[in-house]
Residue frames as qw, qx, qy, qz and C-alpha x, y, z in Angstrom:
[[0.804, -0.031, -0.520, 0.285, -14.42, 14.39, -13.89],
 [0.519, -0.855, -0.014, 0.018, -13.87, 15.18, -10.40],
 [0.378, 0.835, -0.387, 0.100, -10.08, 16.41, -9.53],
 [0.532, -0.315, 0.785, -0.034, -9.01, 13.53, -6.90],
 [0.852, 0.267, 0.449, -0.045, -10.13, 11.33, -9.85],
 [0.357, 0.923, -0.141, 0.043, -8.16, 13.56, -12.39],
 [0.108, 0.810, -0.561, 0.133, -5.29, 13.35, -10.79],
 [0.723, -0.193, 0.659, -0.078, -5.35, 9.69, -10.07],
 [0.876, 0.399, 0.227, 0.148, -6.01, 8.73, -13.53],
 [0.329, 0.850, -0.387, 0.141, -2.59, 11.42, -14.29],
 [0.842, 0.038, -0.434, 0.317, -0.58, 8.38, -12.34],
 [0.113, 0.662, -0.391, 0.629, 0.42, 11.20, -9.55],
 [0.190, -0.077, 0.836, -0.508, -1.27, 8.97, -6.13],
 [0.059, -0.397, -0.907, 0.127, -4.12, 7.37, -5.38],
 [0.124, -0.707, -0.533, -0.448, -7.54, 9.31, -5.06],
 [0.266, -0.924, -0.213, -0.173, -7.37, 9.88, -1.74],
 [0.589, -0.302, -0.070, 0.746, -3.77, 10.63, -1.86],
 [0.310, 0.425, 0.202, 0.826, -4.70, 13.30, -4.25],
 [0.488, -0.764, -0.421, -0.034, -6.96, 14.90, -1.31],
 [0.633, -0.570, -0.095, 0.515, -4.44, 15.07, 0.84],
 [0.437, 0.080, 0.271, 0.854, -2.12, 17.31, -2.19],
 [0.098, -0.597, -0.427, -0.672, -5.54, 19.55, -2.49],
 [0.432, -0.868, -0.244, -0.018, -6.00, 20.09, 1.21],
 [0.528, -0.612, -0.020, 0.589, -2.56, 21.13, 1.81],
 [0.269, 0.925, 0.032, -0.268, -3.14, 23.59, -1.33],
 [0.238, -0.500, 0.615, 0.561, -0.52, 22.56, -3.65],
 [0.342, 0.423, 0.780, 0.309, -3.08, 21.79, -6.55],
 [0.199, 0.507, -0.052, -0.837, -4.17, 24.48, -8.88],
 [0.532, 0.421, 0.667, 0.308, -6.80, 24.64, -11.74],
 [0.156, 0.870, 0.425, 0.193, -6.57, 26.79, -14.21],
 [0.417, 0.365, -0.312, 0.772, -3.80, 28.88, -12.07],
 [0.388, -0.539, 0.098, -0.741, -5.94, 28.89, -9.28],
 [0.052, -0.040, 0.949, -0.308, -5.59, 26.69, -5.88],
 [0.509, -0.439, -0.585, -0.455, -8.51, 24.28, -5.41],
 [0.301, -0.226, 0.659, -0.651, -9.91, 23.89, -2.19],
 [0.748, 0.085, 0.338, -0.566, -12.88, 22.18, -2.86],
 [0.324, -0.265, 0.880, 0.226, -12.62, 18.58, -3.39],
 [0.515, 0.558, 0.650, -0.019, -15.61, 18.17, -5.29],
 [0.142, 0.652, -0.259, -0.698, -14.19, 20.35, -8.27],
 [0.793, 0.304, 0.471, 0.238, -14.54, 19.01, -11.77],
 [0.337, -0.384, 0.567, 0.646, -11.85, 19.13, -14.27],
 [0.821, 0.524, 0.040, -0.225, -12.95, 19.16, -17.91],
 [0.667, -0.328, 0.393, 0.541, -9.90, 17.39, -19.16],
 [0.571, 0.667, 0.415, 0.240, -10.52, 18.53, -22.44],
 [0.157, 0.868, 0.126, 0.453, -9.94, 22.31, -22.00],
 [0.395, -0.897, 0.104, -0.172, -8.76, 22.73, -18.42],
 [0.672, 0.320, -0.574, 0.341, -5.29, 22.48, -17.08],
 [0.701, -0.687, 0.024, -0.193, -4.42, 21.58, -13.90],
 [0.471, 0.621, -0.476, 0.409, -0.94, 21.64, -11.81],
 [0.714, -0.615, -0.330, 0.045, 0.66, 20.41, -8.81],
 [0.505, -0.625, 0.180, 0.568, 3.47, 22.43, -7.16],
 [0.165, 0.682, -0.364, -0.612, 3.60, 24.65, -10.31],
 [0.066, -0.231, 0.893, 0.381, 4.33, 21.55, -12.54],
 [0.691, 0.125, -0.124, -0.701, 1.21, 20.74, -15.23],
 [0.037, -0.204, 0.950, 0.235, 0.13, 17.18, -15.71],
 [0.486, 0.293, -0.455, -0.686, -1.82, 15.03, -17.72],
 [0.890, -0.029, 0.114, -0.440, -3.84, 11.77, -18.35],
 [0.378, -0.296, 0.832, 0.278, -1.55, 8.49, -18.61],
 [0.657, 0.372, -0.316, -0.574, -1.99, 7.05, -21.89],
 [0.722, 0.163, -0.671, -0.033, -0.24, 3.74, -21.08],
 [0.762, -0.570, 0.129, -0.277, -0.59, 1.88, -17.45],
 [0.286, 0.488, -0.757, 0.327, 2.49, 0.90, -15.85],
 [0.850, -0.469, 0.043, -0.236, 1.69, -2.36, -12.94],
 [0.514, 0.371, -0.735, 0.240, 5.12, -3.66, -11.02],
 [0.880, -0.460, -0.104, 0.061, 5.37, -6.15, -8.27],
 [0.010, -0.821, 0.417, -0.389, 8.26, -5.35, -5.90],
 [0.765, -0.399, -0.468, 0.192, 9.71, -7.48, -3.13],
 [0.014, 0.920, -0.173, 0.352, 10.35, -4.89, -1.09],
 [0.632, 0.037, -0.678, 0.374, 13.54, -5.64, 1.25],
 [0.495, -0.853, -0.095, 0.135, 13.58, -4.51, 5.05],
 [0.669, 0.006, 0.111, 0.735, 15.69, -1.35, 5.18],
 [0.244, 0.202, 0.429, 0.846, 13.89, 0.93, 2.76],
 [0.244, 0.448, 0.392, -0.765, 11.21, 3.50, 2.74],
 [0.402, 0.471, 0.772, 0.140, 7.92, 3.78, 0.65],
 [0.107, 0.914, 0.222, -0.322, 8.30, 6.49, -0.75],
 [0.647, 0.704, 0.008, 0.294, 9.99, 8.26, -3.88],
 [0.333, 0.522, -0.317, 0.718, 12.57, 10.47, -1.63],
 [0.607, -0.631, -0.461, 0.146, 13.66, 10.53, 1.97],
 [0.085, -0.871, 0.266, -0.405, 14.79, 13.77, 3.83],
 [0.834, -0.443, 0.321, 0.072, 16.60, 11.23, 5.85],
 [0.303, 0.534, -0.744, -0.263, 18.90, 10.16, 2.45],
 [0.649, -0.059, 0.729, -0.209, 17.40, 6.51, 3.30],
 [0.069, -0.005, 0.883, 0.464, 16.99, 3.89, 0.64],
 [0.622, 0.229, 0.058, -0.746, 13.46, 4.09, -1.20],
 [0.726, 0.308, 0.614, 0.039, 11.86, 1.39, -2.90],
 [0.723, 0.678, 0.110, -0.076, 12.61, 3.32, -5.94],
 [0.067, -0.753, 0.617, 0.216, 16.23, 2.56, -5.79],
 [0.516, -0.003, 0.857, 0.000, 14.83, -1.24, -6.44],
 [0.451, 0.552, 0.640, -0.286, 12.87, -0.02, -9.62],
 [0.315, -0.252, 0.408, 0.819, 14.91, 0.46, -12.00],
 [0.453, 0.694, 0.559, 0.031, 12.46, 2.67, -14.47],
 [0.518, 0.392, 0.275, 0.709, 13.60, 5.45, -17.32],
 [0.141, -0.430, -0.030, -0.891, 10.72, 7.62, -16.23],
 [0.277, -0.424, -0.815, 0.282, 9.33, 6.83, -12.91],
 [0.080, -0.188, 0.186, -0.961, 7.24, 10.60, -12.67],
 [0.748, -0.127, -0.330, -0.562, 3.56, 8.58, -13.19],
 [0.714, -0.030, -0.699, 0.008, 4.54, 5.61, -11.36],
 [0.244, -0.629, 0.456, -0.580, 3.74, 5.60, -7.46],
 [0.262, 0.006, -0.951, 0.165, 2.98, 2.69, -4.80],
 [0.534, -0.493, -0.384, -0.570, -0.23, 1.39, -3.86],
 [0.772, -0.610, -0.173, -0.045, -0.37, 1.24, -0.06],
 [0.007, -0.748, 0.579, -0.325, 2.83, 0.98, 2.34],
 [0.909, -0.167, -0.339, 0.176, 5.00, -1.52, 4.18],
 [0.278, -0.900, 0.319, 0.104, 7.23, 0.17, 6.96],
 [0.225, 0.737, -0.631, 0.086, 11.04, 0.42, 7.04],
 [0.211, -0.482, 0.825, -0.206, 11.31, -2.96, 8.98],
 [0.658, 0.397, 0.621, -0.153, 8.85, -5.19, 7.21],
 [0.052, -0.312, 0.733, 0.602, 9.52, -6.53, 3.34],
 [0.400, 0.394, 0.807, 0.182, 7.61, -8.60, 0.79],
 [0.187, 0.503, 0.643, 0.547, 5.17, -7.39, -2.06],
 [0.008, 0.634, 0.045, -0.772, 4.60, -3.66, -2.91],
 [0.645, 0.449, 0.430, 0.444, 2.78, -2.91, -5.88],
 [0.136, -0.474, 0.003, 0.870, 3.71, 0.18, -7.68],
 [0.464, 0.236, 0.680, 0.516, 1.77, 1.58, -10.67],
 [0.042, 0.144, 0.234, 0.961, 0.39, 4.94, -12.81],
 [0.295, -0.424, -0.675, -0.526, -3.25, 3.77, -12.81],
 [0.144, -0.202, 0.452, -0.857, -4.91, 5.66, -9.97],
 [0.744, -0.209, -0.194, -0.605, -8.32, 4.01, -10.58],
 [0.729, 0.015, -0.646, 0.225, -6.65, 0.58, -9.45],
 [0.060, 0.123, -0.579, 0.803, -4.89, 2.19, -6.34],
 [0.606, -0.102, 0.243, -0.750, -8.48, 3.84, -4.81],
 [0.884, -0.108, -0.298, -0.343, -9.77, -0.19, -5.35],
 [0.747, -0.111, -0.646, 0.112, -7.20, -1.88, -3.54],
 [0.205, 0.228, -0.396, 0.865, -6.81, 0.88, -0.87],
 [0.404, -0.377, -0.067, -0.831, -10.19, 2.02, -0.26],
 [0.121, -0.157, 0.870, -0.451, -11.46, 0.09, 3.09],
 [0.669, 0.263, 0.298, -0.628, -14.84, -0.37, 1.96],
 [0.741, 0.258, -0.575, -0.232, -13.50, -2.97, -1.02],
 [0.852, -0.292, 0.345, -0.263, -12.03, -5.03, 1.80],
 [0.636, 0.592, -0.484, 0.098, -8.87, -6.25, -0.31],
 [0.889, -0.434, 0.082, 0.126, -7.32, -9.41, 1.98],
 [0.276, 0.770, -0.512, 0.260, -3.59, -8.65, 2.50],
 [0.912, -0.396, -0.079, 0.068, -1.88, -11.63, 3.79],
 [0.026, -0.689, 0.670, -0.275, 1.64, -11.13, 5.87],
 [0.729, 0.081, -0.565, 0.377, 4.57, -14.11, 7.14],
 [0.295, -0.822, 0.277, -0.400, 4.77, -12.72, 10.99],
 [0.794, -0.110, -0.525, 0.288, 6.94, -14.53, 13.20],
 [0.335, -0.728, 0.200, -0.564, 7.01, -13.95, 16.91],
 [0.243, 0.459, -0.714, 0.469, 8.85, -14.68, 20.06],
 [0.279, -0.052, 0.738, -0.612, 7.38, -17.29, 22.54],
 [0.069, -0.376, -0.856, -0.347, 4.06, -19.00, 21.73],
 [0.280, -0.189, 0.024, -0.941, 0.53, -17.42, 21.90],
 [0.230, 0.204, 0.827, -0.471, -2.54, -18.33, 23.84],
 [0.001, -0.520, -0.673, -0.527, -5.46, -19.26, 21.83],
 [0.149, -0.876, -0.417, 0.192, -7.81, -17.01, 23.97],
 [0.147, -0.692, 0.181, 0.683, -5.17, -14.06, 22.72],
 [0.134, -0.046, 0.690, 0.710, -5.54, -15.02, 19.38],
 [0.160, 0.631, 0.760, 0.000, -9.35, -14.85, 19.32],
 [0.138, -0.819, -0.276, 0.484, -9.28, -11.87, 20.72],
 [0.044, 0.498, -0.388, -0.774, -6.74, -10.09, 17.70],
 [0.202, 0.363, 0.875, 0.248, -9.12, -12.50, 15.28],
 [0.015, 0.836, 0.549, 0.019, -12.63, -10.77, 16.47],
 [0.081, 0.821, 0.251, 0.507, -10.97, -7.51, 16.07],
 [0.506, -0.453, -0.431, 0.595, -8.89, -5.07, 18.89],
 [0.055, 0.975, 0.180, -0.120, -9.04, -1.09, 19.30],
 [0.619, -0.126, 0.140, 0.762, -6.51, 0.54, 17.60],
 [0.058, -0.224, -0.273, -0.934, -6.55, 4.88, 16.41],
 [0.381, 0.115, 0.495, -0.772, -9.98, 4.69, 18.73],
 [0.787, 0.238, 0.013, -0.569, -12.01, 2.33, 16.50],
 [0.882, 0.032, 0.467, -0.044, -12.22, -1.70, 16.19],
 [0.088, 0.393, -0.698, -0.592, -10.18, -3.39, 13.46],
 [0.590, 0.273, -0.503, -0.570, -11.75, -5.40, 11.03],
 [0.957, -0.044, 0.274, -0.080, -12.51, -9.55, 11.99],
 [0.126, 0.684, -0.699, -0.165, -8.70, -11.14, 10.85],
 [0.931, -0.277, -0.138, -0.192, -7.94, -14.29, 9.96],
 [0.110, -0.706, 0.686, -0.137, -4.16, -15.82, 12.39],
 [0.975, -0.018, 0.024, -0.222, -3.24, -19.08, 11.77],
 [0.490, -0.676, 0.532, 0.143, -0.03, -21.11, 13.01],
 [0.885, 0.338, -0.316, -0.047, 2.31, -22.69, 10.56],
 [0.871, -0.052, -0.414, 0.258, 5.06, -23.87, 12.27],
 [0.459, -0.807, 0.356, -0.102, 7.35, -23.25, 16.14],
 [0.674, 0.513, -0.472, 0.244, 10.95, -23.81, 15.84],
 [0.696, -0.256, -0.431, 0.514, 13.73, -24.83, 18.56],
 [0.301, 0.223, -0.259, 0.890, 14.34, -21.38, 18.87],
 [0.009, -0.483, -0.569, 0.665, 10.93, -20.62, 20.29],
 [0.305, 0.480, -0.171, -0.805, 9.57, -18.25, 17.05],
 [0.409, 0.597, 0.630, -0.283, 5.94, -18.83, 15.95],
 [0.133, -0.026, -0.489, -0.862, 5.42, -18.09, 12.03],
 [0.261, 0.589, 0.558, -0.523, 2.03, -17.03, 12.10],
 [0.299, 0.226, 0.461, 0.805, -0.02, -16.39, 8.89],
 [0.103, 0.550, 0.346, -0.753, -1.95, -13.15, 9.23],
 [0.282, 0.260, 0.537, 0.751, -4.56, -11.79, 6.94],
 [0.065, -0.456, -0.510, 0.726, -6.11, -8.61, 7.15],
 [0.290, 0.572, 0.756, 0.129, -8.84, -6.54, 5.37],
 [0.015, -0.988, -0.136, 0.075, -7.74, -2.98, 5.90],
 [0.662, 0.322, -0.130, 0.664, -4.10, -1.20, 5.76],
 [0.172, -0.966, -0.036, -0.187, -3.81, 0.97, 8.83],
 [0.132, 0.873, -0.424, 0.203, -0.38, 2.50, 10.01],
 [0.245, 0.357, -0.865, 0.253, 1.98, -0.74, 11.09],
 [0.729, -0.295, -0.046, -0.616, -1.41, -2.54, 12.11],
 [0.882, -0.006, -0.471, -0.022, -0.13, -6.23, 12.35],
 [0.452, 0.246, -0.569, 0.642, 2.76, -4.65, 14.69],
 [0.207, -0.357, 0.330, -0.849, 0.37, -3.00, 16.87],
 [0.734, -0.110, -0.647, -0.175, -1.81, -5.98, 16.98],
 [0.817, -0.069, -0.549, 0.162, 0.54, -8.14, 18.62],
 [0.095, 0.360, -0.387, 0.844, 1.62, -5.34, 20.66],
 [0.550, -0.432, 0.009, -0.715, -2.06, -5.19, 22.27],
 [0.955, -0.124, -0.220, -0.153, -0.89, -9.13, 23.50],
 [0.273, -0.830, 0.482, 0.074, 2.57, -7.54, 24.63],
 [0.821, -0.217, 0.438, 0.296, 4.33, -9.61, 21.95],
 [0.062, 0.807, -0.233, -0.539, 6.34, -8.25, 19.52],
 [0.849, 0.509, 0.140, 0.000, 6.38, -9.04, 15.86],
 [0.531, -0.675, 0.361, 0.363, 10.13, -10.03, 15.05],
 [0.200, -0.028, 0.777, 0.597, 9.94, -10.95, 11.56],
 [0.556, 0.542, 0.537, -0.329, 7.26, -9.50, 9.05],
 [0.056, -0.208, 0.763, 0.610, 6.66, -10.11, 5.19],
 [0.651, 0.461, 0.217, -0.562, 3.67, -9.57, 3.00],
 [0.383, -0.077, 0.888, 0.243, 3.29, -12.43, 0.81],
 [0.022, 0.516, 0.735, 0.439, -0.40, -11.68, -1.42],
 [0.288, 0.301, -0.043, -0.908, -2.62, -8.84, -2.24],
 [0.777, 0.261, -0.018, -0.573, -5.77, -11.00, -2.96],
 [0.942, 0.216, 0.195, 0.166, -5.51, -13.85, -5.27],
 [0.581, 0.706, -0.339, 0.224, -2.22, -11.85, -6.34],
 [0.861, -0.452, 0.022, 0.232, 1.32, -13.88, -4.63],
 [0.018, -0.847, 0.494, 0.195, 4.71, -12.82, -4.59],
 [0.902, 0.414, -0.119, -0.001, 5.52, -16.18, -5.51],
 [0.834, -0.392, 0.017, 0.388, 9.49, -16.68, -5.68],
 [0.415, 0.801, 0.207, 0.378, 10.35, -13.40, -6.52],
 [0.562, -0.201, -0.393, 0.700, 13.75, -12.57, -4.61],
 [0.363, -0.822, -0.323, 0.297, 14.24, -9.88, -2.08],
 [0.150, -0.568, 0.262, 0.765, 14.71, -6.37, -4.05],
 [0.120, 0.003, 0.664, 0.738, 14.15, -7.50, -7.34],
 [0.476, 0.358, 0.421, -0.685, 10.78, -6.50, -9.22],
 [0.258, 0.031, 0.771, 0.582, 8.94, -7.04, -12.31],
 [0.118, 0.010, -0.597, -0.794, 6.35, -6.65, -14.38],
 [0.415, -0.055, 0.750, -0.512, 3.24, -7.64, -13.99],
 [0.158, 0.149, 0.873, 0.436, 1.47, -10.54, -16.50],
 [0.475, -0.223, -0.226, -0.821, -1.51, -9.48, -18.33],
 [0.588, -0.270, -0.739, -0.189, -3.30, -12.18, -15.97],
 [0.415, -0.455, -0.543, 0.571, -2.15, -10.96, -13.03],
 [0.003, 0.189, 0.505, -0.842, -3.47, -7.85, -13.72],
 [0.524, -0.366, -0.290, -0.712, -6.89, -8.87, -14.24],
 [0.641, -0.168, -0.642, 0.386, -6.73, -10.43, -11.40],
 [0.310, -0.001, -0.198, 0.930, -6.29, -7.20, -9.86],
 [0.257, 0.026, -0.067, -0.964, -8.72, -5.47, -11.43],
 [0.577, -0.214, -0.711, -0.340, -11.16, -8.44, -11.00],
 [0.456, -0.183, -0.715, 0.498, -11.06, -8.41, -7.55]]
């Protein structure tokens, strides 16, 4: 078994978070740093560590829906002392348990969080193409002929996004457009930079579904489980 796969299926990140933990040389097999990502692991015999600490294959998969609130960071611990999403996750042992993707500090709704690393690399990996729909709600109204244009795709990090679909549900008295957005990739506060590329700023966002999976009416902070249906669902996708 390769060791980004190794250490996904040990519930520590995603595949190609585990990359990232092997290029900046805090992964050792054996008591030796890897470098090379194409190492294989026997699991059987070899041991492997990350920052000195050994770990191991999950034996039982952990899947939770979140609603994350706006506020918090994605992430287990903040050198800042900010709230995390795991202050909303209330688990005994949360060492295996990580989150599959991000939502920034000003933007809420559904975060999943779970051990199974094979999952993560499927709904993460841009080549599956996993539809992430978001609530966006913006100031002032848009021109269709600006909405084509973030539709068919704008330049963002030096390379096209993906075809989107943006579709209006309803303008209030106050002037703010809820717009549903759905997008096929998960780059760095994409939906905000979008609208940015139409000089309009996103004033309200909230991810609502990951695929066929919905947050549903699952208040804001609380998490849960996830039904055995919903995650095949998941893993069907």
């Amino acid at each position: 078994m390769r060791i980004n796969k190794y250490i996904a299926n040990c519930g520590i990140s995603s595949r190609r978070g585990a990359e990232l933990l092997i290029k900046e040389n805090r992964v050792k097999l054996n008591n030796k740093i890897v470098s090379d990502l194409a190492t294989e692991v026997n699991e059987n015999n070899d041991t492997v560590s990350i920052d000195g600490n050994k770990i191991e294959l999950v034996t039982k998969s952990i899947y939770i829906m979140l609603n994350k609130p706006k506020g918090c960071v994605c992430t287990k611990k903040d050198e800042r002392g900010r709230k995390t999403i795991m202050d909303y996750v209330k688990l005994t042992d949360d060492k295996g348990v990580f989150h599959i993707g991000r939502l920034d500090y000003n933007s809420e709704g559904l975060i999943l969080l779970t051990n199974d690393g094979e999952l993560a690399q499927k709904i993460t990996h841009p080549s599956h193409e996993i539809p992430k729909t978001y609530i966006a709600k913006i100031k002032g109204n848009i021109p269709e002929n600006d909405l084509a244009m973030l539709r068919n795709g704008v330049v963002l990090d030096n390379s096209k996004t993906h075809p989107c679909k943006i579709k209006l549900l309803e303008k209030d008295k106050d002037d703010i457009c809820r717009y549903e957005v759905t997008i096929y990739e998960g780059r760095n506060r994409q939906i905000r930079r979008m609208f940015e590329m139409i000089n309009k700023e996103v004033v309200f966002l909230k991810r609502i579904a990951i695929g066929e999976l919905r947050l549903g009416g699952l208040g804001r902070g609380l998490s849960r489980y996830l039904t055995e249906r919903e995650i095949n669902i998941l893993k069907s996708m």
